[in-house]
Backbone bond lengths (Angstrom), bond angles and torsions (degrees), N, CA, C in turn:
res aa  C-N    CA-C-N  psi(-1)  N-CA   C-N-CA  omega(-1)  CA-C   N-CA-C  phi
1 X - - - 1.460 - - 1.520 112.23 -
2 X 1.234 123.92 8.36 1.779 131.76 -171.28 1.829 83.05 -83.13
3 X 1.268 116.03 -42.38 1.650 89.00 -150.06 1.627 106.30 -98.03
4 X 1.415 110.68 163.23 1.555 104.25 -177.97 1.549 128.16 -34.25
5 X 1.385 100.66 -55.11 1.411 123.56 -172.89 1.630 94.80 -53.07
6 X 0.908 113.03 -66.22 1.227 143.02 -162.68 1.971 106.94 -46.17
7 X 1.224 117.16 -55.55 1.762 123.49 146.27 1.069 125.78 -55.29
8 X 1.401 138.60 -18.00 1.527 140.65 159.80 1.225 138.23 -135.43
9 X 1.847 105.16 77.69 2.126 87.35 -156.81 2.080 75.80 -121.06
10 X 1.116 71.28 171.39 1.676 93.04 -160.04 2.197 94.70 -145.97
11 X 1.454 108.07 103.23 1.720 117.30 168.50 1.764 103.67 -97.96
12 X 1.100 112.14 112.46 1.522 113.07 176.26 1.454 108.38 -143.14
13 X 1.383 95.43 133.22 1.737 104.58 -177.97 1.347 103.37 -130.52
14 X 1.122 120.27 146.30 1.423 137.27 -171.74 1.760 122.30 -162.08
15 X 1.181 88.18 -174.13 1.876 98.43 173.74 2.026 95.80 -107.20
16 X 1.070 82.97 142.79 1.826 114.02 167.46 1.346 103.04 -69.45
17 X 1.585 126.94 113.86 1.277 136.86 164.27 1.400 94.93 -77.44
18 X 1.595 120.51 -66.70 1.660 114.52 -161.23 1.612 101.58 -125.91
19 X 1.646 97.49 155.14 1.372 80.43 171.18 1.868 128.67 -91.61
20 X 1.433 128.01 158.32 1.473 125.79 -145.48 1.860 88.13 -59.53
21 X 1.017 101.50 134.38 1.937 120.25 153.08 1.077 111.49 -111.78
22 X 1.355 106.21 169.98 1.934 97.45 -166.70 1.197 93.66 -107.13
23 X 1.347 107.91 161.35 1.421 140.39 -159.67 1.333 117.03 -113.21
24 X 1.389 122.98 -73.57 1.553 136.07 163.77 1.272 108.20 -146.87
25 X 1.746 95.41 -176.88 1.744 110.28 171.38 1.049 98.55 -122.84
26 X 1.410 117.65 143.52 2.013 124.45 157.78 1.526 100.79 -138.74
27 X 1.368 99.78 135.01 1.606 107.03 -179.79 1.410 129.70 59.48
28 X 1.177 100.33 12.06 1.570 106.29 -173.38 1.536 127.84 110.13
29 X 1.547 93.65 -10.04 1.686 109.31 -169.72 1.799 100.66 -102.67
30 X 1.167 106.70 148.51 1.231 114.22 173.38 1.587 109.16 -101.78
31 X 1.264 122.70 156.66 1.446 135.63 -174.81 1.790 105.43 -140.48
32 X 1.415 108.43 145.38 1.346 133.06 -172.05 1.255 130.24 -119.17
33 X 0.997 142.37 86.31 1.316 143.97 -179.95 1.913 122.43 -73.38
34 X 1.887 99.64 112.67 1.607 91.55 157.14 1.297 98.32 -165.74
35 X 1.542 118.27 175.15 1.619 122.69 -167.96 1.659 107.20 -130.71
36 X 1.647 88.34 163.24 1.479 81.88 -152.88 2.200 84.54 -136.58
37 X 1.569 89.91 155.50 1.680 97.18 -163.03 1.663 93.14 -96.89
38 X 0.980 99.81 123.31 1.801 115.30 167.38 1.298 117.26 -132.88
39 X 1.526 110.06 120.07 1.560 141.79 -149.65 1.479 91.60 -80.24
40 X 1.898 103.80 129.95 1.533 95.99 150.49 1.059 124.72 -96.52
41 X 1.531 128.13 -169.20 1.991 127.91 -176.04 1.599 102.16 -62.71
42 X 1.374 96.90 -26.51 1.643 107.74 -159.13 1.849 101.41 -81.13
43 X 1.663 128.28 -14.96 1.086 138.61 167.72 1.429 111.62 102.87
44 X 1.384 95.96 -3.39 1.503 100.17 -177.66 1.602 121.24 -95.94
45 X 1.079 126.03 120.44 1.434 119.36 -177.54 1.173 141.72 -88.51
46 X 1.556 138.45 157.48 1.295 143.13 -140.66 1.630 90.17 -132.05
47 X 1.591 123.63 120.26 1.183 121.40 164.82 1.516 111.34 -106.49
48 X 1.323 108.28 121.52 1.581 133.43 -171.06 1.486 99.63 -112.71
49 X 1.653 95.87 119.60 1.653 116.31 176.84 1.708 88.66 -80.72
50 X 1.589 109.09 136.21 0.977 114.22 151.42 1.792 119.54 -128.35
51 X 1.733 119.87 166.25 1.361 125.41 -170.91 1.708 81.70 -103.43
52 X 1.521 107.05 148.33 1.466 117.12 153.53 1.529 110.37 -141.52
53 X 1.512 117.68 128.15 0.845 145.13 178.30 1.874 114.49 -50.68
54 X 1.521 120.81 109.59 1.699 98.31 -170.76 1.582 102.98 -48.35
55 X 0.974 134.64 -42.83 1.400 114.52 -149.57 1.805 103.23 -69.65
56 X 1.234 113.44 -18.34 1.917 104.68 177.60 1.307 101.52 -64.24
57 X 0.853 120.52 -32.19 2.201 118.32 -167.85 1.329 101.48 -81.82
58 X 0.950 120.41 -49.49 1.932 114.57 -160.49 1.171 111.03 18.31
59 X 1.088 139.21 -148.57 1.321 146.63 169.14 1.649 124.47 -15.17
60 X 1.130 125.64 7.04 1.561 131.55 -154.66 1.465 98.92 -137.09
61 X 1.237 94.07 108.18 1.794 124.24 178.87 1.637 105.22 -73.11
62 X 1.093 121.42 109.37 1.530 116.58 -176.13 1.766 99.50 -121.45
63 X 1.493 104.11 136.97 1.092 122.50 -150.03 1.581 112.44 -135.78
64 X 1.801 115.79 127.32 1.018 102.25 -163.22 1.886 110.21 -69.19
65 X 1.427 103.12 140.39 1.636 107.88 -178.04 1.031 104.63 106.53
66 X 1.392 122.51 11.68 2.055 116.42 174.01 1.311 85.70 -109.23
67 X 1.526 94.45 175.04 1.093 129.12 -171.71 1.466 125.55 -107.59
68 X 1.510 145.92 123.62 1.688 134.10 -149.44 1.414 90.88 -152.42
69 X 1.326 102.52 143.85 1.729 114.85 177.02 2.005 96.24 -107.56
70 X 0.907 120.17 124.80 1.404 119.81 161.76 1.448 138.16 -112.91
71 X 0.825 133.30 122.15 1.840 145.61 174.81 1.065 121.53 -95.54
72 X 1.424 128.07 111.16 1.776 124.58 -165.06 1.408 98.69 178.05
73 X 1.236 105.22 -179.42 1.325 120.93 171.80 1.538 141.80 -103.58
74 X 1.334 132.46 125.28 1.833 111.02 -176.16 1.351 108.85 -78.44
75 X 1.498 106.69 147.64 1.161 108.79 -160.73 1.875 91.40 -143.35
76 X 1.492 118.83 -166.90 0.957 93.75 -149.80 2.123 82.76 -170.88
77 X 1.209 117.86 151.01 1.376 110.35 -166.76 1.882 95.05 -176.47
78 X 1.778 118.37 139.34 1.162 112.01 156.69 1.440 123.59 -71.18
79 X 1.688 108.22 173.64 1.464 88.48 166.38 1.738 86.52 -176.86
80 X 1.481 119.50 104.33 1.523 116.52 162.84 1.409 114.51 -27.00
81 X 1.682 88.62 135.74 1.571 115.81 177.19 1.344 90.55 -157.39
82 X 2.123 90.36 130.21 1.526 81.63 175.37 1.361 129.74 71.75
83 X 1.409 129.19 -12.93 1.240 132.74 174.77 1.464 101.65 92.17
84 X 1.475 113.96 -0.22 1.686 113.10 163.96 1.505 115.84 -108.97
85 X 1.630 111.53 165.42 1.350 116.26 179.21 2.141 101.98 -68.76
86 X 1.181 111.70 163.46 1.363 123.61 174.97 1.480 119.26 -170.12
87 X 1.201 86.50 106.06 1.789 106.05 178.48 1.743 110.02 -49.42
88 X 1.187 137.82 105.50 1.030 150.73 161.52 1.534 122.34 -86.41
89 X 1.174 103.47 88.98 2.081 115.12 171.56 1.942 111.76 -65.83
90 X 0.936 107.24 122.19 1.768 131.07 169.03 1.446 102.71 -103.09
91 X 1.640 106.88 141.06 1.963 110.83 144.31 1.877 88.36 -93.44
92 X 1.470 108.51 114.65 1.838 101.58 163.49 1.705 79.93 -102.12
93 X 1.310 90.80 135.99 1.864 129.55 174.71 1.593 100.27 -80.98
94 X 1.282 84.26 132.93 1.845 114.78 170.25 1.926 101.06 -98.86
95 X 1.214 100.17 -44.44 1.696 102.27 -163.46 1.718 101.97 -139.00
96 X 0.826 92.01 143.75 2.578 103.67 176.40 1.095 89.61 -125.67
97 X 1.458 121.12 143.66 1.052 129.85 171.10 2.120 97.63 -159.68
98 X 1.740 91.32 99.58 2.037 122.09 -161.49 2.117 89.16 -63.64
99 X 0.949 115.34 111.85 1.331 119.30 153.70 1.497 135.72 -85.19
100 X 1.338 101.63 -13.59 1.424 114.80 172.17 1.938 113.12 73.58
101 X 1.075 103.08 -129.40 1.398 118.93 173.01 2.118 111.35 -65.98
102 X 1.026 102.00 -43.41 1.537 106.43 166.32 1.056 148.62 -58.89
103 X 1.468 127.06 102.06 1.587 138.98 -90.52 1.726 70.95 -125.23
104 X 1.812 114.41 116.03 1.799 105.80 164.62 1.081 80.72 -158.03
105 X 2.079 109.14 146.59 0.944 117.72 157.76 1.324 125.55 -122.30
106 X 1.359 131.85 152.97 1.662 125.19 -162.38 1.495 79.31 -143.86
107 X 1.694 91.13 158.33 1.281 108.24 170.22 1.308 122.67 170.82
108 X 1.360 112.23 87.84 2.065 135.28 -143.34 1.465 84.35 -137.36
109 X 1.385 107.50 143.10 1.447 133.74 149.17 1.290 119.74 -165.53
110 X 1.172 78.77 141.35 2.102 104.01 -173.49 1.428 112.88 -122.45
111 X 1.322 107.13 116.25 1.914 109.55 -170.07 1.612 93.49 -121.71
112 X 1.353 88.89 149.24 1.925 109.12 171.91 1.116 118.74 -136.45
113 X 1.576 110.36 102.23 1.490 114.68 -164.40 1.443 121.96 -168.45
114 X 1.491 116.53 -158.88 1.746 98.07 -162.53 1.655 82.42 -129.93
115 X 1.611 98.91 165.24 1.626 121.21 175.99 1.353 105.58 -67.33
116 X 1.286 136.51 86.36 1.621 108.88 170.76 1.660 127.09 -98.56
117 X 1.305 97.70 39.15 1.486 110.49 -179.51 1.296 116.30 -158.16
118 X 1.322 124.12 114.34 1.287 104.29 -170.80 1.846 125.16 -56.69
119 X 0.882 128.29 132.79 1.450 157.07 161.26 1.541 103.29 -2.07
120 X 1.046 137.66 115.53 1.761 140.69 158.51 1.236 115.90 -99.62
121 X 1.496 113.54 101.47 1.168 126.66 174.53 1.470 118.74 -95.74
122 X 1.331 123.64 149.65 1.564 120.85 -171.22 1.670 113.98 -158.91
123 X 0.853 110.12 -172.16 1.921 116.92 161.70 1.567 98.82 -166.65
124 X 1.664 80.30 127.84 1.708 101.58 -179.26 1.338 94.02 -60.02
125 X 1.865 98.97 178.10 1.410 117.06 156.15 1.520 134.79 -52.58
126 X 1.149 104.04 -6.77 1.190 126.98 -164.30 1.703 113.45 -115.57
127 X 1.391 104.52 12.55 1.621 113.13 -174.37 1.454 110.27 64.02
128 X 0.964 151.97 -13.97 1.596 160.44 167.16 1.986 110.93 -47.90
129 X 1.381 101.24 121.33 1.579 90.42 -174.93 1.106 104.42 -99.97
130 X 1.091 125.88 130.20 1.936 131.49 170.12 1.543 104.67 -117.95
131 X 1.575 107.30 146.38 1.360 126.60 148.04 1.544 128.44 -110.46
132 X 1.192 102.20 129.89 1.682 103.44 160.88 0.986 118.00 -95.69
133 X 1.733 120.89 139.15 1.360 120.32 -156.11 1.834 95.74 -149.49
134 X 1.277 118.67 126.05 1.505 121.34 171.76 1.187 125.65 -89.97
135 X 0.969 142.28 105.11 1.322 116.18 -157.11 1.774 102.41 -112.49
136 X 1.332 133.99 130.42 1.566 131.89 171.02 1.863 102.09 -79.26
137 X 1.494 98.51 142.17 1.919 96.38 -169.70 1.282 80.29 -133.72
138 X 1.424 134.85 139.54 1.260 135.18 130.10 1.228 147.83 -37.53
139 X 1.192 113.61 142.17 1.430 112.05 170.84 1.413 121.21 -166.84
140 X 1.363 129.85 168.99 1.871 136.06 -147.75 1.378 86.15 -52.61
141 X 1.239 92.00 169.08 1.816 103.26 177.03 1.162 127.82 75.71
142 X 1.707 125.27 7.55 1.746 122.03 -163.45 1.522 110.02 58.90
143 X 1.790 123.52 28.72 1.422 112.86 -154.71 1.690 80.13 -112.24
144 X 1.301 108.83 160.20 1.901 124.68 162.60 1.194 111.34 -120.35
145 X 1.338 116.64 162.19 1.180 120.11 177.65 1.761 101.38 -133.77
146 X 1.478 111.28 115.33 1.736 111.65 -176.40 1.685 109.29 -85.94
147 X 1.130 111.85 98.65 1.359 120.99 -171.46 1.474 112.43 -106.40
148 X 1.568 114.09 103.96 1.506 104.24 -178.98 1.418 110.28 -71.70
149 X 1.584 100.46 163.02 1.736 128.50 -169.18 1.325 127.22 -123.28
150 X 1.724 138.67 88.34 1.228 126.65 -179.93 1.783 109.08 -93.80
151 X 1.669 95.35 143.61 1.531 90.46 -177.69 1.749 91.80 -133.71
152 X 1.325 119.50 162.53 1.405 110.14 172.15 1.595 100.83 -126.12
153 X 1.473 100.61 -176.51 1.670 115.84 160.04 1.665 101.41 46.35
154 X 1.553 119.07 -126.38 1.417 119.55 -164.32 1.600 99.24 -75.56
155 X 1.162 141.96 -36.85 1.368 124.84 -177.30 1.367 99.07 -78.11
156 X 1.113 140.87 -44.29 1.748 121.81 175.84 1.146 111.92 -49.67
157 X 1.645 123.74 -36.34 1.568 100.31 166.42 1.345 125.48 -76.55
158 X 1.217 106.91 -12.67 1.920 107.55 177.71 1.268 111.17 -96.84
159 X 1.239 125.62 19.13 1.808 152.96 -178.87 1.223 76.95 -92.36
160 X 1.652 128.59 -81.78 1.491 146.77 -129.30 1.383 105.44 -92.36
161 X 1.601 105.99 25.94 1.852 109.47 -179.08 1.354 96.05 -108.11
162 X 1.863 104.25 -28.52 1.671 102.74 -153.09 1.888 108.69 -83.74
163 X 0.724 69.62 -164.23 2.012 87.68 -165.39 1.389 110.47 -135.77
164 X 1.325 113.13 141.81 1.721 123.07 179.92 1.933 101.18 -52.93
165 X 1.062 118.02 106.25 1.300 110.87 159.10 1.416 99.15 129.65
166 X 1.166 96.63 -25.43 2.514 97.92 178.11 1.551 97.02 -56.62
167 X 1.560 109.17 154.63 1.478 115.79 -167.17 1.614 74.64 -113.14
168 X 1.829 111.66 144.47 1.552 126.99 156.67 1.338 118.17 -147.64
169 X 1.336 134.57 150.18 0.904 120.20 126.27 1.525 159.47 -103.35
170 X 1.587 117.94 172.78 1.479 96.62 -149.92 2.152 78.13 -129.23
171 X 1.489 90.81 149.85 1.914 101.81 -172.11 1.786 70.78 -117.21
172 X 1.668 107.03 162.25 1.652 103.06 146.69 1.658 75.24 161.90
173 X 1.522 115.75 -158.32 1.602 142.69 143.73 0.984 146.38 -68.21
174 X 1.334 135.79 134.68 1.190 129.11 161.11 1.982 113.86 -65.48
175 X 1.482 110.01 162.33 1.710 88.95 -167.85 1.725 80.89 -164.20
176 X 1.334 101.86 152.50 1.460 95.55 173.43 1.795 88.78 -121.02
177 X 1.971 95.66 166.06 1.496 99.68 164.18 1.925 114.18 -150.90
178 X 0.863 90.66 170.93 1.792 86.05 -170.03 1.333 87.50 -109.44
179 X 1.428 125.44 166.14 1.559 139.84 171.78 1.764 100.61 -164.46
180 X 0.605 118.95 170.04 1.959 151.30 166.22 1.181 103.87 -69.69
181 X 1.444 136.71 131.83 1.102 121.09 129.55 1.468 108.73 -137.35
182 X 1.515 113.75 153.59 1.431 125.52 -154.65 1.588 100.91 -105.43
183 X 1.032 112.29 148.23 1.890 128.78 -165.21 1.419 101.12 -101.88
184 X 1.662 102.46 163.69 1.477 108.44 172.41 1.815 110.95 -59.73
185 X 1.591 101.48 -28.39 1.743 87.74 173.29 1.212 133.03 -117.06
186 X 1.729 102.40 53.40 1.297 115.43 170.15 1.508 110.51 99.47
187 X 1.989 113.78 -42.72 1.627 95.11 -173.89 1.091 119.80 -105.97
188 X 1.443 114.52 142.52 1.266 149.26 177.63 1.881 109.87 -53.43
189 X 1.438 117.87 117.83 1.504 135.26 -160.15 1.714 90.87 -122.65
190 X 1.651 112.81 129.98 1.393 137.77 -172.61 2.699 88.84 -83.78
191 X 1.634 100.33 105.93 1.316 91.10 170.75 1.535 117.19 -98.20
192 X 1.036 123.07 161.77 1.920 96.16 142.35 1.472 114.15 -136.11
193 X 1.438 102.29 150.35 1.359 115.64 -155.92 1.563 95.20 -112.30
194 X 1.261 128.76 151.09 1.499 146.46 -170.26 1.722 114.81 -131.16
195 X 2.033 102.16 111.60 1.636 81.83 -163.86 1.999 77.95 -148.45
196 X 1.265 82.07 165.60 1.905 90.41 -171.56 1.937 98.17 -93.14
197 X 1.644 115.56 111.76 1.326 105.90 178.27 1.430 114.91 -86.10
198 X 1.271 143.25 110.49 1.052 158.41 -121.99 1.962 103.80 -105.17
199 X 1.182 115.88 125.20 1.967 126.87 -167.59 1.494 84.67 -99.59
200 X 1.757 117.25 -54.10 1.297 128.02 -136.01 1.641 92.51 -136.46
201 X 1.931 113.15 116.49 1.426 109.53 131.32 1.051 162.97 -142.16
202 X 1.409 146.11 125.45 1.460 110.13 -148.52 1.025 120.48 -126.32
203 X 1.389 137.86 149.06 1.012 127.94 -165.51 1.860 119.00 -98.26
204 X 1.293 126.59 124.16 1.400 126.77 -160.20 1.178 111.59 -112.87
205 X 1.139 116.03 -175.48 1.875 128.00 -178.13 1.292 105.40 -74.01
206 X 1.482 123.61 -54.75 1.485 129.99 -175.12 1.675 108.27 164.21
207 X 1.497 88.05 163.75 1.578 102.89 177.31 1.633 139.68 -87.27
């Protein structure tokens, strides 16, 4: 857990919703944007936008309805909406690996990082306790990445022990979810929000 990689790696395999379009340039490199469907136990699926780097594809035609294993990191960036700021979550890929017709789904993440918000603890309507938890993760450059955190049941209460600034880490999924949100003129816009739901957390010395 000392090295960058090493505090934020993210293995996710899925199906190809679209195929990659490009996204931007930095430094000379081009970047690609598309998302890919990864099945839960429950049958229901989670579509995860991911960034791919041109140089992972080269030669490799990726096609919507195949299948791709990915290795990378979540990362995390503003970006106006609406005339407001909005935290936008990515998997940017370290490694592709094209499965074609061969149907697998993965979906692991391991973050190393600090509380930078205090903790929202609650219980649905439904008696169920959840926490939301933000967590700031490092990475090269003096850069962070603000990656929100849902935990339920016994880790939402061991969410609701910690304090702005305790170092933990959290193992679990990436997961997407849709919600409502209501406009300055009244109507209500379908979002979806992207947050790691947390199995495993622990709390450590530091990063």
């Amino acid at each position: 857990m000392n090295s960058m990689i090493g505090n934020n790696h993210v293995y996710i395999g899925g199906r190809l919703e679209s195929e990659p379009s490009f996204s931007h340039a930095l430094y000379g490199e081009s970047f690609y944007s598309t998302s890919i469907a990864v099945s839960r136990l429950s049958g229901t699926f989670d579509v995860v936008p991911i960034t791919l780097p041109e140089r992972l594809m080269g030669d490799i035609m990726l096609r919507t309805g195949e299948y791709v294993l990915i290795s990378g990191q979540l990362r995390s960036y503003n970006r106006i909406v609406d005339g407001a700021n909005r935290l936008v979550v990515t998997v940017f890929a370290h490694s592709l690996t094209p499965y074609g017709d061969e149907c697998i789904y993965e979906n692991e993440v391991t973050l190393g990082g600090y509380i930078c918000k205090q903790v929202i603890f609650r219980t649905t309507p439904f008696s169920r306790e959840v926490a939301d938890i933000l967590l700031a993760v490092n990475r090269a450059y003096n850069k962070s990445d603000y990656l929100p955190c849902i935990a339920w049941g016994r880790n939402a209460r061991r969410a609701d022990e910690l304090s702005v600034g305790d170092a933990v880490e959290i193992k679990g999924r990436l997961q997407s979810r849709e919600y409502q949100k209501a406009g300055a003129d009244g109507e209500t816009t379908t979002r979806t929000t992207y947050e790691v739901s947390a199995s495993q957390i622990t709390e450590v010395d530091a990063f």
